[in-house]
N, C-alpha and C positions, 0 to 999 in steps of 0.2 A: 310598504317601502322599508328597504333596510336602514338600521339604523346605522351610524358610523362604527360603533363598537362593535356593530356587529361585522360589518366590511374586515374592519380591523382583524378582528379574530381569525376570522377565513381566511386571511391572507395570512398571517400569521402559522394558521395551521396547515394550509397548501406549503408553508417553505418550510416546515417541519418536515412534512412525506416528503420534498424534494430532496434535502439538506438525509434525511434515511435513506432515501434511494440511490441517490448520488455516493452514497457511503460506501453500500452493498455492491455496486458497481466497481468502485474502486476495491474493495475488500475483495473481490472476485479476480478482478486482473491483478493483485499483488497475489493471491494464491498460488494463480498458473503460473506466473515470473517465481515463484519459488520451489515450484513441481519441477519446473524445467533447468534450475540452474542448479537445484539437488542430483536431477536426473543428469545433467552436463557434466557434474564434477565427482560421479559413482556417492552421493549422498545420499541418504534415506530423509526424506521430508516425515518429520513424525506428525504424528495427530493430524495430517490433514488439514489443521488451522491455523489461523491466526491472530493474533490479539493487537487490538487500536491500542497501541502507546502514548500517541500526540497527537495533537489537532490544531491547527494553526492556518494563517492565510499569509502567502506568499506572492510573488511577480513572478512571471515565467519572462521567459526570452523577449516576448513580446510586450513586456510591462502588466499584462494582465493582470487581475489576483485573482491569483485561485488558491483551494485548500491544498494544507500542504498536510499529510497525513503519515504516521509513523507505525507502522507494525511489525510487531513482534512474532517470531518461530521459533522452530525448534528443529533441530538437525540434526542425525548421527552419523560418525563416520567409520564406526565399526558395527552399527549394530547395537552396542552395549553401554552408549555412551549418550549424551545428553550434550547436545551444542546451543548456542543464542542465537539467534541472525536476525537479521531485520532489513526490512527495504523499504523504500521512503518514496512516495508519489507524491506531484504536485500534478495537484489537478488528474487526469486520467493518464496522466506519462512515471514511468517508471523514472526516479531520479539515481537512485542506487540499490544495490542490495549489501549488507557487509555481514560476514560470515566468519564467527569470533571461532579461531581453527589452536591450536596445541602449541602451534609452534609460530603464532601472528594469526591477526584479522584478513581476510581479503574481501577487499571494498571494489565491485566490480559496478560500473557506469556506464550505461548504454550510450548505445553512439546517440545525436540530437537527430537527424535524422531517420530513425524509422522504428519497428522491433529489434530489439533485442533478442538474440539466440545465440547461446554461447557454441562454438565449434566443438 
């Protein structure tokens, strides 16, 4: 029979691999939200990556809490040049993307209902 610390720990360790995978997931759909709005606005998405900035727990529209996660890019607009961006999900929804540009940021917000694709 298990013991209780032992219960303890298994669960403990099952919301570790979730709490990663759930990560990797979202790390994955802010990727393609930043291929596409590079690709939307003649940008170069550099390195293909991107970096966990924040971590946090949020309420969606629905009162929910889900994680609210921040990452960081990198973007050029010549080619030659190095930009910041970053786009911010809660939970598996894109909440923003903001794209630090030369002349002002543009902070673009997808509609609440559905994907985002910029024209």
């Amino acid at each position: 029979m298990l013991s209780l610390q032992t219960v303890v720990l298994l669960a403990l360790m099952a919301g570790l691999v979730w709490l990663w995978s759930d990560s990797r997931g979202a790390a994955e759909r802010a990727a393609a939200v930043c291929r596409n709005t590079c690709r939307d606005l003649n940008l170069q998405f550099l390195d293909q990556a991107l970096a966990l900035s924040g971590l946090g727990i949020a309420r969606n529209t629905d009162g929910r809490l889900k994680f609210l996660r921040q990452f960081r890019f990198e973007f050029s607009t010549t080619g030659a040049d190095r930009r910041q961006g970053r786009v911010t999900m809660l939970g598996a929804r894109v909440e923003s993307v903001l794209l630090d540009q030369p002349d002002g940021s543009i902070l673009i917000v997808p509609p609440q209902d559905g994907v985002h694709r910029l024209n």
